[in-house]
C-alpha positions in Angstrom: 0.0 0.0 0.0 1.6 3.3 -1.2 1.8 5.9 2.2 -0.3 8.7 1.6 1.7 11.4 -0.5 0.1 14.6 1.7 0.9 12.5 5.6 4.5 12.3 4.5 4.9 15.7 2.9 3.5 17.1 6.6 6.4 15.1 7.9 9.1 16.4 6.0 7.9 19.8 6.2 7.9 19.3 10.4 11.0 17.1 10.2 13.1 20.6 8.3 11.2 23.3 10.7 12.7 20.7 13.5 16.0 20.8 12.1 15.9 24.6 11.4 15.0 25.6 14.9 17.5 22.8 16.0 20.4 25.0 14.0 19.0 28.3 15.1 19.6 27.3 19.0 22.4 25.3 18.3 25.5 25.8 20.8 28.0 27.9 19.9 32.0 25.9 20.9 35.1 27.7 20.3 35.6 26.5 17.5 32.7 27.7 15.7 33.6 31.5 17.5 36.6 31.3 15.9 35.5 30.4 12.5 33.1 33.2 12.9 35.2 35.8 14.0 38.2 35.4 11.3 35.6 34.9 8.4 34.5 38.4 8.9 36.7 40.6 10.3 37.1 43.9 8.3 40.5 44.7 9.2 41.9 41.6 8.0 40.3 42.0 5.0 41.5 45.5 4.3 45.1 44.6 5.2 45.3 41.9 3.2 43.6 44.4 0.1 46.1 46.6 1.2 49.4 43.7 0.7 47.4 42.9 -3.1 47.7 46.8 -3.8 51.0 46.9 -3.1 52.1 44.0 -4.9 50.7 45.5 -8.3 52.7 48.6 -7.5 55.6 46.6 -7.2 55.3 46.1 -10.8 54.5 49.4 -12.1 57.5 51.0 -9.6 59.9 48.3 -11.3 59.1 50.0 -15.0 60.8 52.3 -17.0 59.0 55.6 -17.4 56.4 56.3 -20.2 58.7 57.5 -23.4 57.9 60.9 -25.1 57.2 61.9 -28.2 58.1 65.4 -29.8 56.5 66.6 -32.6 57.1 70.2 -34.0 57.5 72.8 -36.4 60.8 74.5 -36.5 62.2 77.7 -38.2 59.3 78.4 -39.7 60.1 82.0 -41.3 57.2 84.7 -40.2 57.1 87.0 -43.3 55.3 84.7 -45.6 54.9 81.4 -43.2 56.2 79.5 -46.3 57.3 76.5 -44.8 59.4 75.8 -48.2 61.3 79.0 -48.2 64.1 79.0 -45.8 66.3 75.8 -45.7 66.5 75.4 -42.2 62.9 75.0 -41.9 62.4 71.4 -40.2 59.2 69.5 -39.3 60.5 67.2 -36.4 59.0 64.1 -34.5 61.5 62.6 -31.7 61.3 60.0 -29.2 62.6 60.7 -25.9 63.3 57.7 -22.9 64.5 58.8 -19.2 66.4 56.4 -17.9 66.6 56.6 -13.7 69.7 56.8 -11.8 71.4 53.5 -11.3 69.5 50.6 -10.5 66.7 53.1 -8.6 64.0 51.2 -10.2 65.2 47.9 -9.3 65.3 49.3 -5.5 61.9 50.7 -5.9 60.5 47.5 -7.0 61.6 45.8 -4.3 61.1 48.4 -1.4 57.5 48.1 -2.3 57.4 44.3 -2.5 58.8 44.4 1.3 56.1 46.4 2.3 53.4 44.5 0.0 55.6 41.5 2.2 54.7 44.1 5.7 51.0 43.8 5.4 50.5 40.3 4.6 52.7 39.3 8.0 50.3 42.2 9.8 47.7 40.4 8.4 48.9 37.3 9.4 49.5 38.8 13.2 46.1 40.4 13.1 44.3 36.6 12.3 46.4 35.5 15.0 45.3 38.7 17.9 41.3 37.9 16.2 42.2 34.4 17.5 43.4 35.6 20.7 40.7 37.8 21.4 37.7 35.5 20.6 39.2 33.0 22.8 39.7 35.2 25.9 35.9 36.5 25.2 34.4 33.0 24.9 36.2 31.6 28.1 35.2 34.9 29.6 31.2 34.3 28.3 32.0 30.5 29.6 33.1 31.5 33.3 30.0 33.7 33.8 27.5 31.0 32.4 29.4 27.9 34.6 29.3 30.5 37.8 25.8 31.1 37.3 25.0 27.3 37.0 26.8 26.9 40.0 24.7 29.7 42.0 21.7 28.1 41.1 22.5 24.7 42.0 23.7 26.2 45.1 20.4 27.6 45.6 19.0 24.5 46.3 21.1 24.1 49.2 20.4 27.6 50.6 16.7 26.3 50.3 17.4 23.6 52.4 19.1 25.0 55.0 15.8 27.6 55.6 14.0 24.3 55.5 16.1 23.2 58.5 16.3 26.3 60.5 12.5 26.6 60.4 12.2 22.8 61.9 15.0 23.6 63.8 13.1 26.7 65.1 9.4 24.7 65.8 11.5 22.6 67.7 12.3 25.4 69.9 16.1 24.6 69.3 17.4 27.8 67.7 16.4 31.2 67.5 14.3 33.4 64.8 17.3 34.6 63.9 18.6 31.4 62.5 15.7 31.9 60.3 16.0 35.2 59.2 19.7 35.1 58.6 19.1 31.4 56.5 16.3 33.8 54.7 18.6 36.9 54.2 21.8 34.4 52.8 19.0 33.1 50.0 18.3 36.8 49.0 21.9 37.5 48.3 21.9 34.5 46.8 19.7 36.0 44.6 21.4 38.9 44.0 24.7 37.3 43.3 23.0 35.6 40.4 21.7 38.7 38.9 25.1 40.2 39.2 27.0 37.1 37.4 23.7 37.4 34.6 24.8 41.0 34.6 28.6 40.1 33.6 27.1 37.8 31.0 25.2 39.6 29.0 28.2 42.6 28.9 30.6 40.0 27.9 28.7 38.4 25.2 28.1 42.0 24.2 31.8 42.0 23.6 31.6 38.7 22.2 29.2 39.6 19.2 32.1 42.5 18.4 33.9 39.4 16.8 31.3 36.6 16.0 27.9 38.8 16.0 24.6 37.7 16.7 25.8 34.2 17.3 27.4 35.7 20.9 23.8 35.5 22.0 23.6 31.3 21.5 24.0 28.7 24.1 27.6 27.9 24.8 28.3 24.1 24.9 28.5 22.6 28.3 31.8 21.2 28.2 34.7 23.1 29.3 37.0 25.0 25.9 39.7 22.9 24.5 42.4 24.8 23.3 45.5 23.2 21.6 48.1 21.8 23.7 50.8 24.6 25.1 54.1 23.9 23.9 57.5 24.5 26.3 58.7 28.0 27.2 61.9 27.2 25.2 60.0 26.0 22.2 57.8 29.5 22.0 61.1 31.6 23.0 62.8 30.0 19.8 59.6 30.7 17.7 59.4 34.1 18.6 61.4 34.9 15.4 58.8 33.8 13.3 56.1 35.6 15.1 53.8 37.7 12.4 54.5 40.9 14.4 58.6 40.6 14.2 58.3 39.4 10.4 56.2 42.8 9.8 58.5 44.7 11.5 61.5 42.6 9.5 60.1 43.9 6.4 59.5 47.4 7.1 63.0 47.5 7.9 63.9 45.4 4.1 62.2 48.5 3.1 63.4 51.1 4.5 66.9 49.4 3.9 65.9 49.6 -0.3 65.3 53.2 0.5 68.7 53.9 1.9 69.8 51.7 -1.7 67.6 54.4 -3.3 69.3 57.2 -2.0 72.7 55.9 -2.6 72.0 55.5 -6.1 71.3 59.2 -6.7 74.6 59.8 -6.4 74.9 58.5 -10.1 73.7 60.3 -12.9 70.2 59.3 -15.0 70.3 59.9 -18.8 67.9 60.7 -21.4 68.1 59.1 -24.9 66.3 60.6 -27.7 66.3 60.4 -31.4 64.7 62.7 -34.2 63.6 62.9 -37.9 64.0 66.1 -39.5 61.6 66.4 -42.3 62.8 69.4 -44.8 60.5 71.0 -47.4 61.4 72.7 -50.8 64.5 72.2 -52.9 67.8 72.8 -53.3 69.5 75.5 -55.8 70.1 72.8 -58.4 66.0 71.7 -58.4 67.0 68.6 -55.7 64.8 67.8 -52.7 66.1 68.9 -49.2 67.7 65.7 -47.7 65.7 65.2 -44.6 67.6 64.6 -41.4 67.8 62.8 -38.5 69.6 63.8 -34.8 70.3 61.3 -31.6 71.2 62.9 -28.5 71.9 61.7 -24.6 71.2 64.0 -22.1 72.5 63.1 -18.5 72.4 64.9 -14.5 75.5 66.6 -13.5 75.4 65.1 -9.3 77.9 68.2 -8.7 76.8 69.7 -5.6 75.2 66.6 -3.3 75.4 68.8 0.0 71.9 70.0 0.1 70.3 67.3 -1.7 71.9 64.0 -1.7 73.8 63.5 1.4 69.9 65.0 3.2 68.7 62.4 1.8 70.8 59.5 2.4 70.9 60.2 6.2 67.4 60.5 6.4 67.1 56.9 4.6 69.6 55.7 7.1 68.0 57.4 10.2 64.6 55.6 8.9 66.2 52.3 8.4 67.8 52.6 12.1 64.8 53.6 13.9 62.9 50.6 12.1 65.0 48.3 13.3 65.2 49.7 16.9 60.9 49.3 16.5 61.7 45.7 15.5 64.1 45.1 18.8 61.3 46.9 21.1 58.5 44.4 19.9 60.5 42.0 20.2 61.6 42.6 23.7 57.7 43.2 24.5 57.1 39.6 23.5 59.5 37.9 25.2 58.6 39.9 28.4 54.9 38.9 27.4 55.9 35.2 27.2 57.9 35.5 30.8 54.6 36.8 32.3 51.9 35.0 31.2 54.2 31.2 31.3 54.8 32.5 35.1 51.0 33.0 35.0 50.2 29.9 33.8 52.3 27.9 35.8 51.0 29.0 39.1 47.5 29.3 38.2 48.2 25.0 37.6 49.4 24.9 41.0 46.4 26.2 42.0 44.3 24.7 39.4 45.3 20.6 41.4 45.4 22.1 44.7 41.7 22.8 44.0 41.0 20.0 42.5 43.1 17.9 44.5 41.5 18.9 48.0 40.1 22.0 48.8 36.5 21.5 46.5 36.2 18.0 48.5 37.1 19.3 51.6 34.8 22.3 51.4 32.1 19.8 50.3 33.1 17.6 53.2 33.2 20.6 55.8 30.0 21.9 54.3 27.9 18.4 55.5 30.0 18.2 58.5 28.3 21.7 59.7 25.2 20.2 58.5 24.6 17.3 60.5 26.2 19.3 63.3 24.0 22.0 63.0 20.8 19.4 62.9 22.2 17.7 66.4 22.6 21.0 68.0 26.3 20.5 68.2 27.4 24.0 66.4 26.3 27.6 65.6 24.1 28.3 62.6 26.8 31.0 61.6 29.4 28.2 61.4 27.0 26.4 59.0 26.2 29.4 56.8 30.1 30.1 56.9 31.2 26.8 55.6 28.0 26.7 53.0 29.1 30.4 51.5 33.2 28.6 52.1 31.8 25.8 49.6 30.2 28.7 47.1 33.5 30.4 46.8 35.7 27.5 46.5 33.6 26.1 43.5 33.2 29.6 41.7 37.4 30.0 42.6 38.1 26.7 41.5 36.1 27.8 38.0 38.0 31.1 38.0 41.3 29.7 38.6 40.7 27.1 35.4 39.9 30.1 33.3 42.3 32.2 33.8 44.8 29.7 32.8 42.7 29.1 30.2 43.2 32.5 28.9 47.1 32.4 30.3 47.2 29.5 27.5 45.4 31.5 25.0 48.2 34.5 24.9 50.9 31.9 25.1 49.5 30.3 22.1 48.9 33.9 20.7 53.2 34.1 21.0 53.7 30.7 19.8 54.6 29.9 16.2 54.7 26.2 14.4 57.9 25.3 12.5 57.3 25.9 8.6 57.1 22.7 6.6 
């Protein structure tokens, strides 16, 4: 029997709204920010349009300059405008080619490639800090979503323990104070959560600067895997290769061509032409005019550099030096980055196993101890609310300790560059 063509066109129709709203709410991992955030970000975009612009000026700066042509009308006599009358009468049409100083062009070309080379690594650096940034954002988003997840849960609790001061206090055991204070800790509770939602929503504000309306998802549950941390030595010795240092680099190739440049003035550039002379009437024996024809080289006299030359030369070399001393300050502001955040990050482990290790267990632990000894009368209900807020803060600092190393990691990985294959 053939199903009923309108029953299973109602199903697919509900089986792709299912799947649609499934998508729409779909959690947003790391991954996915990432993704996201490098796929449209403008200013990678423009630098990168930026390193294509300057590679097709590369070519054009490497090119000899448009020739010229010269076309006129000379000794033309002005009593009668005869242009057969006098015999020096010429009508002339030369070709003129400038030919630059030295190897300028050469130079040029490739001062512009370095830079063309400049905004491609900035690019490269500026995928790397979009990266860097999402990641710190996300964990940021994460942390405020997990803390509020824990208040809540923690909730519970607080609920109980107003359940057990009001037996507590029909059983004439305790005071109405026990009460109200178990009362007023659940009302901060419930101001503490407002305060984390608070955080939330202003960090996935700063989220959606990078990924956009998808800042606004669910995040997954699970805790942000980021790729495995190499050793300090291993990111020291990349540090060379880091995008930032291989802009710099170029900008100093560059500015190094321009000190080339300016050397290369010192030389003189030429001019090459040649002519036809076309001459009109004839000769005193009834012959044509012989037309004629002229070559000349023109060439710059570099006489008297003072004012010209040497000022530029030693403002090419005073460009050149104070790239490179750019170069050597980024590069000492990385390494001091990678000494702080691996100094960071290796405490913030410490911490990290302590927590895990003992103090969430024992705060647990401690937090029923004061329980049952609060319910047999054998402590103070301000020793039970202290070790129940003690538990609170050791889970929520347990979660903050994780990710800040978490984003410890993320600048390290921001520093740390893979061999090239």
């Amino acid at each position: 029997m053939n199903p009923n063509p309108i029953r299973s066109l109602r199903w697919l129709i509900a089986a792709t709204l299912w799947n649609l709203a499934t998508a729409a709410h779909a959690a947003l991992n790391l991954s996915e920010a990432e993704r996201l955030a490098l796929e449209t970000d403008p200013v990678i975009e423009a630098t990168e349009a930026r390193a294509e612009s300057l590679r097709e000026d590369a070519v054009a700066d490497g090119q000899l300059p448009d020739p010229k042509l010269r076309i006129g009308l000379y000794n033309l006599p002005l009593d009668s405008f005869d242009i057969s009358q006098e015999p020096t009468t010429q009508l002339r049409f030369g070709y003129l080619q400038a030919l630059p100083r030295g190897d300028t062009l050469a130079y040029r070309q490739r001062r512009t490639e370095w830079l063309a080379n400049a905004q491609s690594a900035r690019a490269r650096a500026e995928r790397r800090k979009v990266r860097q940034s999402v990641r710190e954002k996300y964990l940021e988003v994460y942390f405020q979503v997990q803390a509020g997840a824990i208040v809540r849960a923690s909730r519970k609790l607080f609920e109980q323990l107003v359940d057990v001061t009001r037996y507590q206090f029909a059983a004439g055991r305790v005071t109405q104070q026990d009460v109200l204070r178990a009362q007023l800790e659940l009302s901060r509770l419930d101001d503490r959560e407002t305060r984390i939602r608070n955080r939330e929503e202003a960090q996935r504000a700063g989220l959606a600067t990078w990924v956009g309306d998808a800042a606004w998802q669910p995040l997954a549950s699970e805790r942000p895997a980021l790729p495995p941390l190499p050793s300090r030595d291993a990111i020291l010795a990349s540090l060379e290769r880091h995008p930032l240092l291989a802009f710099k680099s170029a900008q100093v190739e560059s500015h190094r061509q321009g000190v080339q440049i300016a050397r290369e003035q010192y030389k003189p550039g030429f001019n090459l032409g040649i002519e036809y002379r076309k001459r009109f009437g004839e000769n005193p024996n009834g012959t044509d005019r012989t037309d004629m024809m002229a070559a000349m080289v023109t060439f710059d006299l570099p006489f008297f550099t003072g004012q010209r030359q040497d000022r530029r030369l030693n403002a090419s070399l005073h460009k050149a030096a104070a790239a490179q001393f750019d170069k050597d300050d980024v590069r000492r502001k990385l390494e001091a980055m990678l000494a702080r955040e691996y100094a960071n990050w290796k405490r913030l482990g410490e911490r990290k196993a302590l927590y895990e290790r003992k103090l969430v267990q024992e705060a647990k632990a401690n937090a029923e101890a004061a329980l049952k000894a609060y319910q047999s009368g054998l402590t103070e209900f301000t020793t039970l609310m202290r070790a129940r807020l003690t538990e609170l803060d050791v889970r929520l600092a347990e979660l903050r300790i994780w990710t800040d190393r978490a984003r410890a990691q993320a600048r390290l990985l921001y520093l740390y560059t893979e061999d090239e294959k």
